[in-house]
N, C-alpha and C positions, 0 to 999 in steps of 0.2 A: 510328447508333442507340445502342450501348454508348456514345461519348462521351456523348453527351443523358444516356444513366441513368447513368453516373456522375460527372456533373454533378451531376445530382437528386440523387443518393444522399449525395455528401459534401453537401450543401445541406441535406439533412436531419438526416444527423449533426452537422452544425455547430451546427443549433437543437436540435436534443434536447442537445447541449452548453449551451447556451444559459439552458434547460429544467434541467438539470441544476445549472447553477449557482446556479439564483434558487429550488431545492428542490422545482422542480415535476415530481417523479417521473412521476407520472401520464402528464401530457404529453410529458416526456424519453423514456420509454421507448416512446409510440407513435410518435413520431419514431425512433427509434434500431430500432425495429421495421420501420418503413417503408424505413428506409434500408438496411437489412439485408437484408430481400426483392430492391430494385435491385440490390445490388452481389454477390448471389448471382449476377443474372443476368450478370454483367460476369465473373463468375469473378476479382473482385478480392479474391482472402486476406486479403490485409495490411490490408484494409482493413476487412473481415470480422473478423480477428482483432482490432483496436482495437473493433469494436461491440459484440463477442462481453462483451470486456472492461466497456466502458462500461454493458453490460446486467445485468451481473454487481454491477455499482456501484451501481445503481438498487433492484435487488433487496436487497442487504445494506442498504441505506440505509433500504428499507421492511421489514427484519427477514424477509424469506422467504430464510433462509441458505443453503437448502440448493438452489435456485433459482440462487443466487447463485453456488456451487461449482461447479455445470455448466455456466452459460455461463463461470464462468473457467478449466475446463477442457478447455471447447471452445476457449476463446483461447489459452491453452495450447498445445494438441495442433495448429493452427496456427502459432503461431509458431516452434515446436518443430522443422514439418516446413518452413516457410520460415526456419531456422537466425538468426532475431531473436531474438540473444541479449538485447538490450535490451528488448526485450518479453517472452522468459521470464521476466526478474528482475522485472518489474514485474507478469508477473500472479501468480510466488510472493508477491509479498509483498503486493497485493491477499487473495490467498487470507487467508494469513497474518491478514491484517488480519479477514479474512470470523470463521474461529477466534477469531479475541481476543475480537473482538464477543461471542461466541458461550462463550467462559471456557472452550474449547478448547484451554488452555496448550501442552502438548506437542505438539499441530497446529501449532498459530502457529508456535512457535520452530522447526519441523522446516520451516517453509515459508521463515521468516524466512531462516535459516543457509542453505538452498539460494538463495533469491534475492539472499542478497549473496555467497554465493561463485559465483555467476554473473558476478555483475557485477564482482565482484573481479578473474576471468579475464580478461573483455574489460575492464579498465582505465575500470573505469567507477564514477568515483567517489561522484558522484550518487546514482547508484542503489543504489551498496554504503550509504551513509549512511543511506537512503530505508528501506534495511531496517535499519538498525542504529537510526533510529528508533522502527520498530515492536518488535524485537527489545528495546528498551531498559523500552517499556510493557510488554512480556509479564514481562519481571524486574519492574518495578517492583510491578506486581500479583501476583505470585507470594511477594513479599517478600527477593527477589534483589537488595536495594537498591544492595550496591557496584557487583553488575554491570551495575545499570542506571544509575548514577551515571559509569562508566568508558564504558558505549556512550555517556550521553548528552554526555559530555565531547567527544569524536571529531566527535559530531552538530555539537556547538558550535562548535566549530574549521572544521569546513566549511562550516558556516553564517556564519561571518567571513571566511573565505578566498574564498566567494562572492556575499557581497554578501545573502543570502539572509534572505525576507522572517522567517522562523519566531524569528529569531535572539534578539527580545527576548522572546517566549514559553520559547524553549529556556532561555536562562541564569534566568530566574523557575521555571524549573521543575528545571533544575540547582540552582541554589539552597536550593530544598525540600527538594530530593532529599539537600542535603550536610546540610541542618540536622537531617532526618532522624535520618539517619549518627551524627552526633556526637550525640543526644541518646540513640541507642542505645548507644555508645560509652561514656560518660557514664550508664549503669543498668548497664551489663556490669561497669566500673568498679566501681559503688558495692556490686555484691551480690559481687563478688572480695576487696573490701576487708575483713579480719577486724572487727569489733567490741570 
């Protein structure tokens, strides 16, 4: 019988994946609901702890933020007590991400810094990046431009070293990001400069 439900259960998370890709909240989440119920009965965590997350993604996607902070601290407070380190740094910096939305600054970057010195521990470079992408928007919006200019460089570098799809996005946005710089650079200049 638990085989059968957790058959059905990841069957259902896989469409509310699915649901979730093509932006259809709605549906995502009564799937991710559904399967959530089954694999309570399975007493499968880990797997619990992915939907807890994925429900959390749904919610911040449809702006109920704070929705969105409890099922990712219930995903959290799983993974936590099943010691996936890989899944704490990714639902810090979910949260993280939940903050930014939210112009939450010093949230974000306190979630950010813990989910990539998670990841950093376990040798996980991905995921350190993952947050040093987020971490890089929270400077950039704050006006923290060199230090989002220095994380997004790192971004860049790992997104070459892996092939990774973001890479021509990242350097148009490094880009920006340097022309920025120098046009600040370039007024700091000009008002130093006596007349």
């Amino acid at each position: 019988m638990f085989g059968d439900e957790r058959g059905v259960g990841t069957t259902l998370a896989n469409l509310g994946n699915l649901r979730a890709d093509a932006g259809e909240w709605d549906r995502a989440r009564a799937y991710y609901l559904e399967a959530l119920d089954l694999l309570k009965r399975t007493r499968d965590e880990a797997a619990q702890a992915v939907l807890y997350s994925d429900l959390g993604l749904v919610a911040r996607e449809t702006g109920r933020f704070d929705e969105a902070v409890r099922w990712y601290e219930r995903s959290l407070g799983l993974m936590r007590r099943l010691s996936d380190w890989g899944g704490m740094a990714d639902a810090w910096r979910m949260l993280a991400r939940t903050f930014l939305a939210q112009k939450r600054y010093d949230d974000a970057i306190a979630c950010c810094h813990t989910s990539q010195s998670i990841a950093e521990r376990s040798r996980d470079e991905l995921r350190a990046g993952g947050a040093r992408y987020v971490l890089a928007q929270c400077y950039e919006e704050t006006g923290r431009l060199r230090d989002a200019a220095s994380l997004l460089e790192q971004v860049v570098q790992m997104d070459r070293k892996y092939g990774l799809p973001k890479l021509d996005d990242n350097l148009r946005r490094l880009t920006l990001l340097r022309a920025r710089l120098a046009e600040e650079d370039r007024r700091e200049l000009h008002r130093e400069t006596p007349a």
